[in-house]
C-alpha positions in Angstrom: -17.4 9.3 -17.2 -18.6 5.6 -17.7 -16.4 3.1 -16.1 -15.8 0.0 -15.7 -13.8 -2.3 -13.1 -12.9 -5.9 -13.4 -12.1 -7.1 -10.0 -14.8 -7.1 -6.8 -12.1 -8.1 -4.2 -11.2 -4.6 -1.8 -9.8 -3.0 -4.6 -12.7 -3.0 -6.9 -15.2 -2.4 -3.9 -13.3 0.6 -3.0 -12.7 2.3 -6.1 -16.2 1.5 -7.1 -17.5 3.2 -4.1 -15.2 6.1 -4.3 -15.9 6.7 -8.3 -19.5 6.5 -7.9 -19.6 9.1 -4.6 -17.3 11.8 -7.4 -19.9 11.5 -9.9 -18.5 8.3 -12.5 -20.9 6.3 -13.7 -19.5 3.1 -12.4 -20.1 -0.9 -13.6 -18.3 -3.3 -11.0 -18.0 -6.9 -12.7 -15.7 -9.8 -12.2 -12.7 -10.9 -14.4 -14.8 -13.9 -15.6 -18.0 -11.8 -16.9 -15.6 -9.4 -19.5 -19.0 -9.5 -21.9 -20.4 -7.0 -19.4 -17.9 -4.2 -20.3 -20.4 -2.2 -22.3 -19.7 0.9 -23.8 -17.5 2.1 -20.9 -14.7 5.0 -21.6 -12.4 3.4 -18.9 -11.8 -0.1 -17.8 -10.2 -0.3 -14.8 -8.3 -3.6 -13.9 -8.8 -3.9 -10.1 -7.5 -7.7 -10.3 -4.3 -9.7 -9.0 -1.4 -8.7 -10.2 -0.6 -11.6 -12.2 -3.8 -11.6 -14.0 -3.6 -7.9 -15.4 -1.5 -9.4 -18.5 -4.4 -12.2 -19.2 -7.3 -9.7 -18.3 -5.8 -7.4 -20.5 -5.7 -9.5 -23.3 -8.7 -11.0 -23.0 -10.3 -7.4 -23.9 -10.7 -5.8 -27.4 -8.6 -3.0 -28.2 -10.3 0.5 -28.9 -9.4 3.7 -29.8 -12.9 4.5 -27.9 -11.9 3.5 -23.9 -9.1 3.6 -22.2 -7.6 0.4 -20.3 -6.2 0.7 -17.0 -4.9 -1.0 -14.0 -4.3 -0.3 -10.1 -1.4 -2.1 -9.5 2.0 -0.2 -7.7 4.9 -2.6 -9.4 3.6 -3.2 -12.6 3.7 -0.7 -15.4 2.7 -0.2 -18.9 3.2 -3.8 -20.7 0.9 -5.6 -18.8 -2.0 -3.4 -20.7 0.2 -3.0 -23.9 -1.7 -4.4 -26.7 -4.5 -1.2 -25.8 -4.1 2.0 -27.8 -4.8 4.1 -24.7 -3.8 2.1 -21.8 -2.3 3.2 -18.1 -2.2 2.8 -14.2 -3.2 4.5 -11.2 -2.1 2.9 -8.0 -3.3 4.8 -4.6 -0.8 5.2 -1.7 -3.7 4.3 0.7 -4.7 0.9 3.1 -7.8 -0.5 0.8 -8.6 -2.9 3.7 -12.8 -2.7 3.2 -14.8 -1.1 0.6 -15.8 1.8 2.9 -12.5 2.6 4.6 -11.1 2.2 1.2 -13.7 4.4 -0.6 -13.2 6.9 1.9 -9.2 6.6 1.8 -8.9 7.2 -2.2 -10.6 10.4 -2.0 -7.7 12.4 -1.6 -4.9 9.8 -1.5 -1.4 10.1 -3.7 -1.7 8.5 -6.6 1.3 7.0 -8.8 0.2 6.8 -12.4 1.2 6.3 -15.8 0.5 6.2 -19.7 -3.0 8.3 -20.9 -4.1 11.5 -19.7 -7.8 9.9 -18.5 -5.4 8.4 -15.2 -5.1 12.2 -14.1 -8.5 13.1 -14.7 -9.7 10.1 -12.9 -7.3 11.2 -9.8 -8.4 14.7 -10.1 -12.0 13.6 -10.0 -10.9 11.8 -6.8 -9.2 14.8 -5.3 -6.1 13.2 -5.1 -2.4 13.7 -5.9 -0.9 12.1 -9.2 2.5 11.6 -9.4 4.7 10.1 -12.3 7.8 7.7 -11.1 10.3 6.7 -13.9 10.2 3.1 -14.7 13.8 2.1 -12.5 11.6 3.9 -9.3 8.2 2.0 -9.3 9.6 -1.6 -8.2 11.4 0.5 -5.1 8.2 2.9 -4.4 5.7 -0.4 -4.3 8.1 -2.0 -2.0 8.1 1.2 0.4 4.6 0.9 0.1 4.7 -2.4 1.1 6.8 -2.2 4.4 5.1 1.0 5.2 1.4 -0.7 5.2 2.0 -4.7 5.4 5.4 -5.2 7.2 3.9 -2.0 9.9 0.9 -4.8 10.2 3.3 -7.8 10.6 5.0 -5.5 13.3 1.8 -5.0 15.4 1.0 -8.7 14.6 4.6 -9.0 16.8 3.4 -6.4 19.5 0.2 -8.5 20.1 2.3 -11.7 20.7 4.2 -10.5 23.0 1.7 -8.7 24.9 -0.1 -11.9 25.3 2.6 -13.7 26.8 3.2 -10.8 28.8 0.1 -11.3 30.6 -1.2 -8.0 29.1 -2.9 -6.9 26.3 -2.4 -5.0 22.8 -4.8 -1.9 23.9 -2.1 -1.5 26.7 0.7 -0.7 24.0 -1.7 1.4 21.5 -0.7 5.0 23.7 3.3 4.0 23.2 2.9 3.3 19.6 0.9 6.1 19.0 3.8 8.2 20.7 6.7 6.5 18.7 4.8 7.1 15.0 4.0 10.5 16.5 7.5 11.2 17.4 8.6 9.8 14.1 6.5 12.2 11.8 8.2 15.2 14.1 11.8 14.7 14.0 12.7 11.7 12.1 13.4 7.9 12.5 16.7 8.5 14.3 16.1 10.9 16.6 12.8 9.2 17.4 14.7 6.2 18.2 14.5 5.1 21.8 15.4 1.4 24.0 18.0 -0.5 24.7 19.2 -0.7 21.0 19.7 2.6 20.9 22.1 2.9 24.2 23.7 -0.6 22.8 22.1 -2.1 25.9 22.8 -6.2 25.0 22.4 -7.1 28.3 18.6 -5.9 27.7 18.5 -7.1 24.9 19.7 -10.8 26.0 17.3 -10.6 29.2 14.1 -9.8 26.4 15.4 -12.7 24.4 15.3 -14.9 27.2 11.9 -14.0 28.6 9.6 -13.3 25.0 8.4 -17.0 23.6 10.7 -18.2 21.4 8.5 -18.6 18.1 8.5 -14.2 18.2 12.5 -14.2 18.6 13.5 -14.8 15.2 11.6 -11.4 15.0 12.6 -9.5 17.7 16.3 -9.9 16.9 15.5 -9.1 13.0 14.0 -5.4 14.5 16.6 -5.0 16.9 19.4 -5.2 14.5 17.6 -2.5 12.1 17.4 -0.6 15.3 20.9 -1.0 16.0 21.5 0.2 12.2 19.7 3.6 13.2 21.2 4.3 16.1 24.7 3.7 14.3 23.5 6.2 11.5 22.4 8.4 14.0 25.9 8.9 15.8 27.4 8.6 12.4 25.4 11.8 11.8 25.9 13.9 15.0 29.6 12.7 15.0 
C-alpha cells in the first residue's frame, strides 16, 4: 500500500518506521509540503491535534485514497469533507521513532470510519478496536493518565528522592513491585502506606519533611489513595 504521512514530529517518525518494516510503501512529508502527496492510497495525518481540521482541508478530496488521522479524542469531522476518511490511534508511548516503531507493531489500536484503518492495523499486527463516539473523549483521557500523568508521577518520585539525599534508581525496584502488584490483584488490594491504614500522623510528618514546591502533589496522591482504600473496605465490608 502506498502511504503517505503528514507530520515528522514522533508520531510520523514512528509510524513511518513501523509501516515501512510491514511492507507499506511509505512517503513521510511535513504539513507545509502537501504538493508531495503523490498518488498515495492513504494519507495519514500524524500532526497536532488542532491542525487535523486545516490539514484536512487543505487536501483534495478522492474517491481514489483514503484520509486518515492518529489522534485518540478526535473523531470523524475533523477529516469530514474526504469521501473515505478515518482514524487509528495506537494505545502505545511514541516517545522516539524507534521505540515507537517498535511499540506499534502489535499495539491496540482505536479506529474509525473506512475499512483501510483495519487493514493498516492488521498489517501492523495489532488489535483494532471500535469505541462509540460518547467513549473516545473518556478512553484518550485514560490514555492520558495512564502514560503522561504515570510520567508526572515519576517526575514527583525524582524530586523527592533528591531531596532525600538519594536517588531515583533507588526507588525503580519498589515501583517496579507496586505496578507488578497492581497487574496481579488490582489497584486496591495492591494498595499499601500510610494512606491505606489512615495513618495522618505519617502523612503530616512526610508533609513536613518533602520540600514544599512537591506538596501540593503529594497531598493530591494521598487523597486518591485515601479514596481506594475507602473503596476497598467499602468492598470487603
Amino acid at each position: 500500500m502506498k502511504i503517505t504521512i503528514v507530520g515528522a514530529g514522533r508520531a510520523g517518525t514512528s509510524f513511518d518506521a513501523a509501516l515501512a518494516s510491514a511492507g507499506h510503501e511509505v512517503r513521510l512529508i511535513h504539513h507545509d509540503e502537501l504538493e508531495r502527496i503523490g498518488d498515495a492510497d492513504v494519507v495519514l495525518l500524524c500532526v497536532p491535534d488542532d491542525a487535523i481540521a486545516v490539514v484536512s482541508n487543505a487536501l483534495e478530496s478522492s474517491e481514489a485514497r483514503a484520509v486518515l488521522h492518529v489522534a485518540g479524542s478526535r473523531g470523524l469531522c475533523e477529516v469530514a469533507k474526504h469521501p473515505r476518511a478515518g482514524f487509528l490511534h495506537p494505545l502505545a508511548a511514541l516517545s522516539s521513532s524507534d521505540l515507537g516503531a517498535s511499540r506499534l507493531r502489535g499495539a491496540l489500536f482505536s479506529v474509525g470510519g473506512d475499512d483501510v484503518v483495519s487493514e493498516l492495523v492488521a498489517s501492523l499486527e495489532g488489535r483494532a478496536i471500535r469505541l462509540r463516539d460518547d467513549q473516545r473523549v473518556n478512553y484518550h483521557a485514560t490514555a492520558s493518565v495512564a502514560a503522561n500523568h504515570l510520567v508526572a508521577l515519576m517526575g514527583h518520585v525524582e524530586a523527592l528522592a533528591e531531596s532525600a539525599g538519594l536517588s531515583f534508581d533507588d526507588f525503580v525496584p519498589l515501583i517496579q513491585q507496586a505496578l507488578s502488584d497492581v497487574v496481579a490483584v488490582g489497584a486496591q488490594r495492591a494498595l499499601t502506606g500510610p494512606a491505606s491504614r489512615s495513618d495522618m500522623a505519617t502523612i503530616d510528618a512526610h508533609l513536613a519533611a518533602i520540600p514544599e514546591s512537591e506538596r501540593a502533589t503529594y497531598v493530591a496522591l494521598a487523597r486518591a489513595a485515601f479514596e481506594l482504600a475507602e473503596q476497598r473496605r467499602l468492598a470487603s465490608a
